[in-house]
C-alpha positions as a Markdown table, in Angstrom:
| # | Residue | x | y | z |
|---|---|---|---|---|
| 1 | Unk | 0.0 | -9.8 | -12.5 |
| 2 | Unk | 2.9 | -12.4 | -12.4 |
| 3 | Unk | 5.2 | -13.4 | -9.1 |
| 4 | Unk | 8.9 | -13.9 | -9.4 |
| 5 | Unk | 11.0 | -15.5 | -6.7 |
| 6 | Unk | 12.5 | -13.4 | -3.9 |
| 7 | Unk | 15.9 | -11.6 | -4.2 |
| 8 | Unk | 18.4 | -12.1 | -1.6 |
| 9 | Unk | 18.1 | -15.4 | -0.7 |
| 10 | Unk | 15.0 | -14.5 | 1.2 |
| 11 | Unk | 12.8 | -17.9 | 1.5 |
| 12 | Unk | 9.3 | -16.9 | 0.3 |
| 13 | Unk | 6.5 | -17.0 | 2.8 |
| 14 | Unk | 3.4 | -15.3 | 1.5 |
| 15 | Unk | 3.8 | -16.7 | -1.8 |
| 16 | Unk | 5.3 | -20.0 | -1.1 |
| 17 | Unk | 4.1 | -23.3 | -2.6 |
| 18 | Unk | 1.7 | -23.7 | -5.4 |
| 19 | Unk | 0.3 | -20.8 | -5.5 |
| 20 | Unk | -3.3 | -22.0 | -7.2 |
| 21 | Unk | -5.6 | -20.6 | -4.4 |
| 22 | Unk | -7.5 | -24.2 | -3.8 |
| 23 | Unk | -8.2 | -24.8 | -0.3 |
| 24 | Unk | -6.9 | -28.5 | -1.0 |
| 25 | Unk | -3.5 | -26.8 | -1.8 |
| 26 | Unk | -3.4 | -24.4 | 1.1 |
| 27 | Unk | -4.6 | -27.0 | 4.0 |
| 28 | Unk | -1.8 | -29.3 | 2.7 |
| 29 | Unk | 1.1 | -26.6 | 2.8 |
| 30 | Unk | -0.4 | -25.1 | 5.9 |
| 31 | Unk | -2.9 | -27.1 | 7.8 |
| 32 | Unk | -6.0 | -24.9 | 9.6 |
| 33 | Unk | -5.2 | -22.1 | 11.7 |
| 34 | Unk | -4.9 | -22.0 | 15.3 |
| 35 | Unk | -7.3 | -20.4 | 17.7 |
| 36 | Unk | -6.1 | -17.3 | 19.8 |
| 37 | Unk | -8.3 | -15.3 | 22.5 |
| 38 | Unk | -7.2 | -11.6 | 22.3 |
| 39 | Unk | -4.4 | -11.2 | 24.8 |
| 40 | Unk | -2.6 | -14.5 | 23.2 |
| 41 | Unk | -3.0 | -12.5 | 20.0 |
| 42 | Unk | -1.8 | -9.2 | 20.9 |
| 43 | Unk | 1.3 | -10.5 | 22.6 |
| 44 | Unk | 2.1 | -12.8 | 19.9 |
| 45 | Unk | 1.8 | -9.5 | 17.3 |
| 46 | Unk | 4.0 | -7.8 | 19.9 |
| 47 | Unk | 6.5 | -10.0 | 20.2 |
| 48 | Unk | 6.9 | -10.3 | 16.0 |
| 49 | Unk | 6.7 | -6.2 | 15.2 |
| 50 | Unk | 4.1 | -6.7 | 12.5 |
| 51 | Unk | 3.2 | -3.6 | 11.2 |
| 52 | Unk | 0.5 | -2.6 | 8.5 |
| 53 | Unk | 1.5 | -3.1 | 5.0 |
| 54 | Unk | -1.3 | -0.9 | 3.8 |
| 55 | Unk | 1.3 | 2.1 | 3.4 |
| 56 | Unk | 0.9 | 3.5 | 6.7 |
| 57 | Unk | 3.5 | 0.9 | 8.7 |
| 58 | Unk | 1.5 | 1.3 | 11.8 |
| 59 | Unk | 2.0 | -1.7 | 14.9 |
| 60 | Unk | -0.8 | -4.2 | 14.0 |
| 61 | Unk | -0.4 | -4.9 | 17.8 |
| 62 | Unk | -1.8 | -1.6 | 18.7 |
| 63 | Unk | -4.9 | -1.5 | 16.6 |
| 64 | Unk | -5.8 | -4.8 | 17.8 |
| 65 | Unk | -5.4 | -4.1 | 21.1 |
| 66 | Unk | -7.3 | -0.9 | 20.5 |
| 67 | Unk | -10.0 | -2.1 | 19.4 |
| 68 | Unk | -10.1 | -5.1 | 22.4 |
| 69 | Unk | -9.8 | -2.1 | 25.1 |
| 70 | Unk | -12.8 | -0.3 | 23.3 |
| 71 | Unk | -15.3 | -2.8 | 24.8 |
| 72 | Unk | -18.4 | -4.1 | 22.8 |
| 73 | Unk | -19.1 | -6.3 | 19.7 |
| 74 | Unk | -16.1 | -5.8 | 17.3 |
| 75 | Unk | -16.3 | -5.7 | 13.5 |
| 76 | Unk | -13.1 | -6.5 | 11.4 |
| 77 | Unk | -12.7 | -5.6 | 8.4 |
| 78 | Unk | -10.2 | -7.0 | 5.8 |
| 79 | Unk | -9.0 | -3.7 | 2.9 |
| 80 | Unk | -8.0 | -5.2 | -0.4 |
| 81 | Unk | -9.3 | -2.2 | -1.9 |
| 82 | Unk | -5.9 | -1.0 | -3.7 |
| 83 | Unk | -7.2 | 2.6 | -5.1 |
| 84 | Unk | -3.3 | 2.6 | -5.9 |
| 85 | Unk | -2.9 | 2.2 | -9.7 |
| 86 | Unk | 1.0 | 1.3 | -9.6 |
| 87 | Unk | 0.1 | -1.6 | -6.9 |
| 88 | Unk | -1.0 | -5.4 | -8.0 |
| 89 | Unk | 0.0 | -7.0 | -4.6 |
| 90 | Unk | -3.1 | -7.4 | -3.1 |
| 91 | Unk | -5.2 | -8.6 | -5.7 |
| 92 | Unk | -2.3 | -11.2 | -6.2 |
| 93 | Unk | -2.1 | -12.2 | -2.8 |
| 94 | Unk | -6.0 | -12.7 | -3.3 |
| 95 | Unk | -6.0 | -14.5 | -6.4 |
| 96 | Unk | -3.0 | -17.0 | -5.6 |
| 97 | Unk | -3.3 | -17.4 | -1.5 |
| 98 | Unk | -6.7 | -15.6 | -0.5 |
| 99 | Unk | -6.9 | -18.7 | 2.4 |
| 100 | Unk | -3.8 | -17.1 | 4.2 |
| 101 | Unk | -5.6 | -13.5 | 4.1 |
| 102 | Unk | -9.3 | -15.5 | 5.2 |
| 103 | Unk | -7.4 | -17.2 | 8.1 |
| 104 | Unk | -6.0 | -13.8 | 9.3 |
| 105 | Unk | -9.6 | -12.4 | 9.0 |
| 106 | Unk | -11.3 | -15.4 | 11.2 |
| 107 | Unk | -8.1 | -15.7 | 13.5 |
| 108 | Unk | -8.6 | -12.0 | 14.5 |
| 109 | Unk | -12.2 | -12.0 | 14.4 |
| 110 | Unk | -12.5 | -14.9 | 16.9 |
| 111 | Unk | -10.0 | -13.3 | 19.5 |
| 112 | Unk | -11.8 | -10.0 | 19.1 |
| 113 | Unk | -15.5 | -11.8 | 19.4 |
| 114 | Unk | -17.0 | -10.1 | 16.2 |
| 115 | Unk | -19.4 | -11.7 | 15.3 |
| 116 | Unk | -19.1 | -10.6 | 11.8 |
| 117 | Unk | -16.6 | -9.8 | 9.5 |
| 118 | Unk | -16.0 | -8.0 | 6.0 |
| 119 | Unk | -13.9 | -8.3 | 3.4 |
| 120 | Unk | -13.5 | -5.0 | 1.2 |
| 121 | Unk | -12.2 | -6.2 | -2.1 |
| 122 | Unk | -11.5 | -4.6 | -5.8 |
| 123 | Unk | -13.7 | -6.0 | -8.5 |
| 124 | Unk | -11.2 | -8.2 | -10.3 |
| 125 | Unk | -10.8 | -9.9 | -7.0 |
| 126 | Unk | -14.7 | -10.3 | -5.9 |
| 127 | Unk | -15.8 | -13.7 | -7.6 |
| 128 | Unk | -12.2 | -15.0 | -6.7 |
| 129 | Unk | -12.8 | -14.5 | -3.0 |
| 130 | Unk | -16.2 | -15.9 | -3.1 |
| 131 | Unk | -15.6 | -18.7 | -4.8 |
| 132 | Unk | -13.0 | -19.8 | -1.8 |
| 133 | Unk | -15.2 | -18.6 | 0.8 |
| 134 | Unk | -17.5 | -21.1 | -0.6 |
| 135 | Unk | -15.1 | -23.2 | -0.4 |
| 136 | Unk | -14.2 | -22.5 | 3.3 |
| 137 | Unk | -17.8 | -22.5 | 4.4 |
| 138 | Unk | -18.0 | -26.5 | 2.9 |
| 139 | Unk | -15.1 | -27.2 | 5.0 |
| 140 | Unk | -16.8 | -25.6 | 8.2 |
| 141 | Unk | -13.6 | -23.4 | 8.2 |
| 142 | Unk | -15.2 | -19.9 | 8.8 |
| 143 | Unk | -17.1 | -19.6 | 12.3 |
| 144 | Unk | -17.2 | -15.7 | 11.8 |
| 145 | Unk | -19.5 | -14.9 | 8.8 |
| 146 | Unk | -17.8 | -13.4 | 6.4 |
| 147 | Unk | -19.7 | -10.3 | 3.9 |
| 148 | Unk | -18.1 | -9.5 | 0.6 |
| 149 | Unk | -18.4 | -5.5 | 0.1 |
| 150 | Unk | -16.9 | -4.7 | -3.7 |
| 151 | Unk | -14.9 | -1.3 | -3.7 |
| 152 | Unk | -14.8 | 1.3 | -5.9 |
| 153 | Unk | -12.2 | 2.2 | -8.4 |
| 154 | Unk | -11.1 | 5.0 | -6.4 |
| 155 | Unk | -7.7 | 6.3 | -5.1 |
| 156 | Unk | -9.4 | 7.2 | -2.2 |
| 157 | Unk | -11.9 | 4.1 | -1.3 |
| 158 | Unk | -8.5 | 2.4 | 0.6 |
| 159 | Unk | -8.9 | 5.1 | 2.9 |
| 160 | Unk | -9.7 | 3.4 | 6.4 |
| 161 | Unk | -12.8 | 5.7 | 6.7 |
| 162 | Unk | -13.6 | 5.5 | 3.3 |
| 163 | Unk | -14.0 | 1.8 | 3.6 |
| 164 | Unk | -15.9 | 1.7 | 7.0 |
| 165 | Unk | -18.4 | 3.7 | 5.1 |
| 166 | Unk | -18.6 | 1.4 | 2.3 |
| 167 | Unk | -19.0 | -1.8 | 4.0 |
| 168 | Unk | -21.8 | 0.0 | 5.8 |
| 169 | Unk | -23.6 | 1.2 | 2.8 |
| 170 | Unk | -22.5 | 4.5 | 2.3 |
| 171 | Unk | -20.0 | 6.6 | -0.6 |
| 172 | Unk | -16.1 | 5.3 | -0.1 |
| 173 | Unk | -15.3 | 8.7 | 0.7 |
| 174 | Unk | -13.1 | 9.7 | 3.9 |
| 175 | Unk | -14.7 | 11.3 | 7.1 |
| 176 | Unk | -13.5 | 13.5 | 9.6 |
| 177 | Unk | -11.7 | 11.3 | 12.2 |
| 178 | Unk | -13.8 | 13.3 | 15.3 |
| 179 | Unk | -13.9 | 9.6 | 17.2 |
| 180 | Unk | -10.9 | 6.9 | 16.3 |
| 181 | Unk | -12.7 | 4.0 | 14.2 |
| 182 | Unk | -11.1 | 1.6 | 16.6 |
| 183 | Unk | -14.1 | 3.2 | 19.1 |
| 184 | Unk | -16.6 | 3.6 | 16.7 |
| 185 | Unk | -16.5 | 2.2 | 13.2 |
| 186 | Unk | -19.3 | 0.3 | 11.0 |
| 187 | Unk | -22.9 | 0.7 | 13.0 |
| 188 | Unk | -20.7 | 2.5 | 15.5 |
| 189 | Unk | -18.8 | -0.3 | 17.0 |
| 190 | Unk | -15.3 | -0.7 | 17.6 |
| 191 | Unk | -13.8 | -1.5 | 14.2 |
| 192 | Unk | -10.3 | -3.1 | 13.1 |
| 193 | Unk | -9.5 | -2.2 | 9.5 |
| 194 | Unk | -6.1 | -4.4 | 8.1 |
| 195 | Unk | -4.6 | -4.4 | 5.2 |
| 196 | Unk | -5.0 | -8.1 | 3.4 |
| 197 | Unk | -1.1 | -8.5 | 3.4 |
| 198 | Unk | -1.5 | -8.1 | 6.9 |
| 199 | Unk | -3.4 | -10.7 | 7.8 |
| 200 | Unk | -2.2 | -13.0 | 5.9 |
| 201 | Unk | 1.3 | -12.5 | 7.4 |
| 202 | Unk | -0.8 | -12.5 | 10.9 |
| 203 | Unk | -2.4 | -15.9 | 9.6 |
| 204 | Unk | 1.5 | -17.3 | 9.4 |
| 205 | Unk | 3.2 | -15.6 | 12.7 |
| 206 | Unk | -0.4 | -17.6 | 14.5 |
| 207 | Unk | 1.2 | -20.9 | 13.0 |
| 208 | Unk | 5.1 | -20.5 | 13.3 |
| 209 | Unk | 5.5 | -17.4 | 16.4 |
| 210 | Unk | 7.7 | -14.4 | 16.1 |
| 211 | Unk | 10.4 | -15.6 | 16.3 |
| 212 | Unk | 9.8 | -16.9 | 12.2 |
| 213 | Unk | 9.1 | -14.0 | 11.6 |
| 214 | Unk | 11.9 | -12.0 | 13.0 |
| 215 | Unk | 14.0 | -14.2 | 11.1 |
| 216 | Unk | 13.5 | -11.9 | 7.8 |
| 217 | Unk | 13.6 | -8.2 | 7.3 |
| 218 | Unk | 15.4 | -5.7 | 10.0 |
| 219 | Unk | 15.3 | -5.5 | 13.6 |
| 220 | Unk | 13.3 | -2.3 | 13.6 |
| 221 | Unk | 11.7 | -3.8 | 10.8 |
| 222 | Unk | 11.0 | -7.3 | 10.7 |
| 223 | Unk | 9.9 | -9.9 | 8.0 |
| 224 | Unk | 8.7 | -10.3 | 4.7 |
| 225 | Unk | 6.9 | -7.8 | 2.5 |
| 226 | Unk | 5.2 | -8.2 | -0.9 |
| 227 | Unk | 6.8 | -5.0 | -3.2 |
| 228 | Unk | 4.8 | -4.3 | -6.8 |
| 229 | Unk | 7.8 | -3.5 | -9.3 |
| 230 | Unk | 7.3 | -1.9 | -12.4 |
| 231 | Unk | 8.1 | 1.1 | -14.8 |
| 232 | Unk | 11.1 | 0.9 | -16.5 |
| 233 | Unk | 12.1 | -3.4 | -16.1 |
| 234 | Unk | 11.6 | -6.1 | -18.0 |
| 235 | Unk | 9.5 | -8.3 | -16.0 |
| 236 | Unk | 6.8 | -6.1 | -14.1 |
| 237 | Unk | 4.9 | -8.1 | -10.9 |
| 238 | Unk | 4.7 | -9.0 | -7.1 |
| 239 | Unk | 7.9 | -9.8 | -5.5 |
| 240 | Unk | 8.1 | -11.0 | -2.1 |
| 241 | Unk | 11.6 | -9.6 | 0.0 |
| 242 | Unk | 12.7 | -8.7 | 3.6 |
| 243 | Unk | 13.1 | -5.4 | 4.8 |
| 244 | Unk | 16.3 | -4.0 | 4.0 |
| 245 | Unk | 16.7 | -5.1 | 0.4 |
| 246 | Unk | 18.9 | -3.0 | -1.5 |
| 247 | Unk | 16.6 | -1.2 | -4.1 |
| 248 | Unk | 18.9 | -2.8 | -6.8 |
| 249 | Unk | 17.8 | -6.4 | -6.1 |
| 250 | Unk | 14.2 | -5.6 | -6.3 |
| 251 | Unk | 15.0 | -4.3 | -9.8 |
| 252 | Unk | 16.7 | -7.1 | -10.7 |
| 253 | Unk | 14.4 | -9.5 | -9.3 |
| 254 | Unk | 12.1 | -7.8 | -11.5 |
| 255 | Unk | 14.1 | -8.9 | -15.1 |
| 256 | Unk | 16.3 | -5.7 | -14.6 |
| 257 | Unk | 15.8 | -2.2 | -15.9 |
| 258 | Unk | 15.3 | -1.8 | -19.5 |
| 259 | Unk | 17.3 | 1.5 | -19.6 |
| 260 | Unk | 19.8 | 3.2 | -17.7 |
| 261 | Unk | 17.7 | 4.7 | -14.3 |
| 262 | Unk | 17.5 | 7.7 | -13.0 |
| 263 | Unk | 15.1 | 7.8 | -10.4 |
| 264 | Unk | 12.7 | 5.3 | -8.5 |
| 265 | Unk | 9.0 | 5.9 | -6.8 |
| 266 | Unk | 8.9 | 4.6 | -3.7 |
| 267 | Unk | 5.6 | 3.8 | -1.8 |
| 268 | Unk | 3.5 | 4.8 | -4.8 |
| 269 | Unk | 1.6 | 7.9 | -5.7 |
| 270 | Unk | 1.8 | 9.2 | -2.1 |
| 271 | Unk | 5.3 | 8.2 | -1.7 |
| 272 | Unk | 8.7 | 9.3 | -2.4 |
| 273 | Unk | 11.3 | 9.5 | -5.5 |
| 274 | Unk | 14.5 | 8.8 | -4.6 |
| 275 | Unk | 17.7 | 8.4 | -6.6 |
| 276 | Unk | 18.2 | 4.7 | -8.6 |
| 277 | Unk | 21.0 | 4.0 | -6.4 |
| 278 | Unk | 21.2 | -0.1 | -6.4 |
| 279 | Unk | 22.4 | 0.0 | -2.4 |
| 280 | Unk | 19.5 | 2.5 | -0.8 |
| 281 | Unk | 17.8 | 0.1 | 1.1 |
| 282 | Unk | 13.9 | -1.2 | 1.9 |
| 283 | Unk | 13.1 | 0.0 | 5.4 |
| 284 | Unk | 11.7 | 3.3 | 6.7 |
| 285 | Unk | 15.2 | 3.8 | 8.6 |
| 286 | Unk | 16.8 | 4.2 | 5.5 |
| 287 | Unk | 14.5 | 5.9 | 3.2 |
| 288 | Unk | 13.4 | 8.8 | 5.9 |
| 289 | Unk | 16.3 | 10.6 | 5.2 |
| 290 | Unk | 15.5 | 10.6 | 1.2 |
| 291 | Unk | 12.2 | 11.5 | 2.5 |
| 292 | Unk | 10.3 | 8.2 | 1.1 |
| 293 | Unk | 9.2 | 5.2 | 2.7 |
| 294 | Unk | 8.0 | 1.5 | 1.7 |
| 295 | Unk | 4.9 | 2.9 | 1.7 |
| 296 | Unk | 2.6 | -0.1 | 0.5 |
| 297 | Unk | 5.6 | -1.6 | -1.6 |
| 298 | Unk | 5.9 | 0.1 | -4.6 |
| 299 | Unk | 8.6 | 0.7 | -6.9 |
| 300 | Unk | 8.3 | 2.0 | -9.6 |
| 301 | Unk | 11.3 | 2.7 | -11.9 |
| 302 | Unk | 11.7 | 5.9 | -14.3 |
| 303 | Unk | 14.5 | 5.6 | -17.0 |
| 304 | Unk | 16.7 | 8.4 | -18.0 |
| 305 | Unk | 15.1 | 9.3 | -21.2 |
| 306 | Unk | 11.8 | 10.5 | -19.2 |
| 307 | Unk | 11.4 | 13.6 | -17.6 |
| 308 | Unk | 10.7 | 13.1 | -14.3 |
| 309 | Unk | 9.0 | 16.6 | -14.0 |
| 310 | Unk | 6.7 | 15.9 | -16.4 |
| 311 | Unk | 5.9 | 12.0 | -14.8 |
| 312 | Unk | 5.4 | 14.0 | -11.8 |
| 313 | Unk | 2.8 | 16.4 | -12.7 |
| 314 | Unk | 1.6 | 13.4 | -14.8 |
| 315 | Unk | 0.7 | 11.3 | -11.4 |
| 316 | Unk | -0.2 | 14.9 | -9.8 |
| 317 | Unk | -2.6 | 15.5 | -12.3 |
| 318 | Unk | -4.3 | 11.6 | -11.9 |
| 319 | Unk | -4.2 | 12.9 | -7.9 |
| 320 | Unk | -6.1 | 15.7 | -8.4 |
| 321 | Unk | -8.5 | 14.4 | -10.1 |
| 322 | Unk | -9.5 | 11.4 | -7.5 |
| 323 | Unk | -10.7 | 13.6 | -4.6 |
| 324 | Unk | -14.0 | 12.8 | -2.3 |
| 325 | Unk | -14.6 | 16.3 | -3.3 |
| 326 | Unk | -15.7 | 17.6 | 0.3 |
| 327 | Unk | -13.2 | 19.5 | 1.2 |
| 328 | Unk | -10.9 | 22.7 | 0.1 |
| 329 | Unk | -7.4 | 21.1 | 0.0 |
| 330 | Unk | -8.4 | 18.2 | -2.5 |
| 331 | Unk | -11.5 | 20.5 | -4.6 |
| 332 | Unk | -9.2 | 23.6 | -5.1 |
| 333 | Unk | -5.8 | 23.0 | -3.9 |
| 334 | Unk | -4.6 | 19.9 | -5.3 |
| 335 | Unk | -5.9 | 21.2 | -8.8 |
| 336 | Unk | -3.9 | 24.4 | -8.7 |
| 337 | Unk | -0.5 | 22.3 | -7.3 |
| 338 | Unk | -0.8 | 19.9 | -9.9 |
| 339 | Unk | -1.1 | 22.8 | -12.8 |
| 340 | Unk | 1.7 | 24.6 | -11.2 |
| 341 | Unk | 3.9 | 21.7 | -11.4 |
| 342 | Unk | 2.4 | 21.4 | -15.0 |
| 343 | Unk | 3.6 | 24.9 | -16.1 |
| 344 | Unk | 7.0 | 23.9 | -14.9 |
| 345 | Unk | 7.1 | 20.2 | -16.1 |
| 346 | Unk | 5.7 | 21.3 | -20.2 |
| 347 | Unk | 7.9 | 24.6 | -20.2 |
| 348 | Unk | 5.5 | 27.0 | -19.1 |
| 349 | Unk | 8.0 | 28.4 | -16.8 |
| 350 | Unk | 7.7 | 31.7 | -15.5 |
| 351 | Unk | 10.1 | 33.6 | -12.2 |
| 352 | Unk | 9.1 | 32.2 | -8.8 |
| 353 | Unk | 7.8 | 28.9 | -10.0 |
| 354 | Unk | 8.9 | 26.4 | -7.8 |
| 355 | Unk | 8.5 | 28.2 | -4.8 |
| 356 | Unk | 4.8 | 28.7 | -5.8 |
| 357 | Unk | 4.8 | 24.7 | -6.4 |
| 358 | Unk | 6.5 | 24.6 | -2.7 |
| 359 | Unk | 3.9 | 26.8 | -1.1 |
| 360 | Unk | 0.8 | 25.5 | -2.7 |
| 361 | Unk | 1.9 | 22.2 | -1.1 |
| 362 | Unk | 2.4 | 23.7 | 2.5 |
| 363 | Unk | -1.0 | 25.1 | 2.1 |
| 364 | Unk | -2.8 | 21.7 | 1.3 |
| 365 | Unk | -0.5 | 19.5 | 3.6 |
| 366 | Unk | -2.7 | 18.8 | 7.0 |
| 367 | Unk | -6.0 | 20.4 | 6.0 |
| 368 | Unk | -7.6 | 17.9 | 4.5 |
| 369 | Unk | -10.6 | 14.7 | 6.1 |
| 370 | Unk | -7.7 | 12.2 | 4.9 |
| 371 | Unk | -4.0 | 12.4 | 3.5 |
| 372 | Unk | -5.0 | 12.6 | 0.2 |
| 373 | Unk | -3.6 | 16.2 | 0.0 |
| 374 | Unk | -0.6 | 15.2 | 2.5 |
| 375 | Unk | 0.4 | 12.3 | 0.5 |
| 376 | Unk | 0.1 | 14.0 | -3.0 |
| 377 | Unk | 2.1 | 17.3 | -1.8 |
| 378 | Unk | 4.8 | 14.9 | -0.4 |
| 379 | Unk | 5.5 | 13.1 | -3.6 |
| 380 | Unk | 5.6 | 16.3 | -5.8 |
| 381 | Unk | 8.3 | 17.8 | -3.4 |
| 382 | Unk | 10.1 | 14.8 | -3.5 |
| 383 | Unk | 10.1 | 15.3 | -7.0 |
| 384 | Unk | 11.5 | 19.2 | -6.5 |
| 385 | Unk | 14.2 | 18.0 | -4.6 |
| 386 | Unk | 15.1 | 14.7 | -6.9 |
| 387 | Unk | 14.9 | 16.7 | -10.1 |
| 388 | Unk | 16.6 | 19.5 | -9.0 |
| 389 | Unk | 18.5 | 19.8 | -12.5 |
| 390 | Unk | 15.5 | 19.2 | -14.1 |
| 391 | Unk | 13.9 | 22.4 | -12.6 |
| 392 | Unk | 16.7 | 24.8 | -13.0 |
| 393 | Unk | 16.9 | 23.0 | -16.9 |
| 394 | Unk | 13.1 | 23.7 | -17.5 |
| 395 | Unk | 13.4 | 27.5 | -16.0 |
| 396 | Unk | 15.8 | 27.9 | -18.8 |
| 397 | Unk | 13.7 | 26.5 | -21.2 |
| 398 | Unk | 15.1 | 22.9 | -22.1 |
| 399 | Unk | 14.8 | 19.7 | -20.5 |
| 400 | Unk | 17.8 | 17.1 | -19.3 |
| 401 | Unk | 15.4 | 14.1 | -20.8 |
| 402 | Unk | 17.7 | 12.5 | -23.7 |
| 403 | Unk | 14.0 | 11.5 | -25.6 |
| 404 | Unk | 12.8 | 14.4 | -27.4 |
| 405 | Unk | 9.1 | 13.7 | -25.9 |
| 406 | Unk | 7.9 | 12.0 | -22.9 |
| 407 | Unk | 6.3 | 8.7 | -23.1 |
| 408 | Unk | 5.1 | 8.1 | -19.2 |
| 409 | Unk | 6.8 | 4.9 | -17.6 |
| 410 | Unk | 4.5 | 1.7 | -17.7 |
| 411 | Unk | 2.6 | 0.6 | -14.5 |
């Protein structure tokens, strides 16, 4: 996975400097974290309006002071899992600044008082983060023992349930959230699961304070987030921009399309396509109304020639197939939506179609232990209402794609 610079005139911060993931590098650029007890820490989150960059854009403020209100011994746990297979920009950020993401983990550790801490990691990243841990541990950097726990290659092990019961020994699958994890998480104590971006950003507001921070991104949605761009452009990888980029500079930060565009994922598999308009911008303000969102910074480009039905039940078809397999809306439901939208996607069209693809999503949407079916049902009526053409094209029995067969956009 390659980095580019950031569009806009944004100054990078996450992937500033060298960029070689040697501590050497990284205590010269940055020098060794501060210490914060846990109300310095929550205020200072406050104060910069850090949010997850997992996908789901919660406060980071609130789960930390969750979890301090929760009483007992706290775990934290770091999730560089990425399930997601249009993402790269976690296991970049591990592989080219994994001291950023170590020094979140030990600055939030130490204000919480865990005495432990976990980093939940893909298997390309595992011997990387080691191998600087080591590192750290010569340096006396890391007070907080740190236990590497490798994650599946699941959609669903990124699941913040899923990967409290890895790191405790048990199948990455969700669980029924009966009790908040931020009570009771791994060996039942309170629990803080982040996102690696996340602390690594936390690792920089510690050093420079939120005002820095606020200096990038949107009011409502402040500083710098690392976007995987791919699909349809000529230079697919990890780009680092504020919030509010227009969609067209992430494209063209990315080499430009390759084709004339019709249509962009946003967020990933459980996000939102919205038209390839180069002005729609980056922020949850103004992708709502499209009904999309940042998500975990994907964007993923699909050119004109490929039918976006057929992408769709494609991706819905991957979805359905990477299920914990527990409960009724992922084992049943998803299977029947995603052959649904196959019928109409590969001309199998028959009366009443898309409403059946419309109510098979209403049935699987808020039934399931996680999102998984939420998620999937959310990007396949994005599709329904993107490809609107397309569907009333393929009920006719053609399709609007110029290519006389579809070829799937790259990753």
């Amino acid at each position: 996975m390659t980095t580019v610079d950031a569009p806009g005139g944004v100054r990078l911060r996450l992937l500033a400097g060298d960029n070689d993931g040697r501590l050497d590098t990284h205590l010269g650029r940055h020098g060794r974290a501060p210490v914060l007890n846990a109300e310095q820490l929550v205020e200072v989150l406050r104060a910069a309006g850090l949010t997850g960059r997992g996908g789901a854009g919660f406060p980071t403020w609130r789960k930390v002071e969750a979890v301090r209100r929760a009483g007992g011994t706290a775990v934290v746990v770091a999730n560089g899992a990425e399930g997601e297979p249009a993402s790269g920009k976690d296991r970049a950020l591990l592989a080219y600044q994994p001291h950023l993401v170590l020094d979140g983990l030990q600055l939030v550790a130490g204000a919480l008082g865990a005495r432990t801490a976990r980093l939940y990691v893909a298997a390309a990243s595992a011997d990387g983060v080691r191998a600087a841990l080591a590192a750290r541990r010569g340096a006396g950097l890391d007070p907080v023992p740190v236990t590497v726990t490798v994650a599946p290659q699941s959609f669903v092990a990124g699941e913040e349930s899923a990967v409290v019961a890895a790191v405790s020994g048990r199948p990455a699958v969700p669980a029924d959230k009966l009790v908040r994890i931020t009570d009771s998480g791994v060996g039942g104590a309170p629990t803080l699961v982040q996102n690696v971006e996340t602390l690594a950003h936390l690792a920089l507001i510690a050093r420079h304070g939120p005002g820095w921070f606020r200096a990038a991104g949107t009011p409502d949605e402040p500083g710098t987030f690392l976007a995987t761009v791919g699909g349809a452009v000529r230079a697919p990888g990890v780009i680092e921009a504020g919030y509010g980029v227009p969609l067209g500079d992430l494209v063209d930060a990315a080499g430009g399309a390759t084709a004339p565009l019709q249509a962009v994922l946003l967020g990933g598999y459980h996000g939102g396509w919205v038209p390839a308009r180069p002005g729609i911008e980056v922020s949850r303000a103004a992708l709502t109304p499209l009904g999309a969102s940042p998500g975990a910074g994907i964007v993923l480009a699909l050119p004109a020639h490929v039918c976006g039905l057929a992408e769709t039940a494609r991706i819905a078809g991957y979805l359905a197939g990477e299920v914990a397999g527990q409960c009724g809306p992922c084992v049943n439901g998803l299977p029947r939506l995603a052959a649904t939208l196959g019928d109409l996607a590969h001309h199998r069209a028959r009366p009443g179609l898309p409403a059946e693809v419309r109510r098979l999503a209403a049935l699987v949407t808020g039934r399931g232990a996680c999102r998984h079916p939420d998620g999937t049902a959310r990007m396949i009526i994005s599709a329904m209402r993107a490809f609107e053409a397309d569907v009333t094209a393929h009920l006719a029995g053609h399709c609007l794609a110029v290519a006389s067969g579809h070829q799937g956009v790259r990753r």
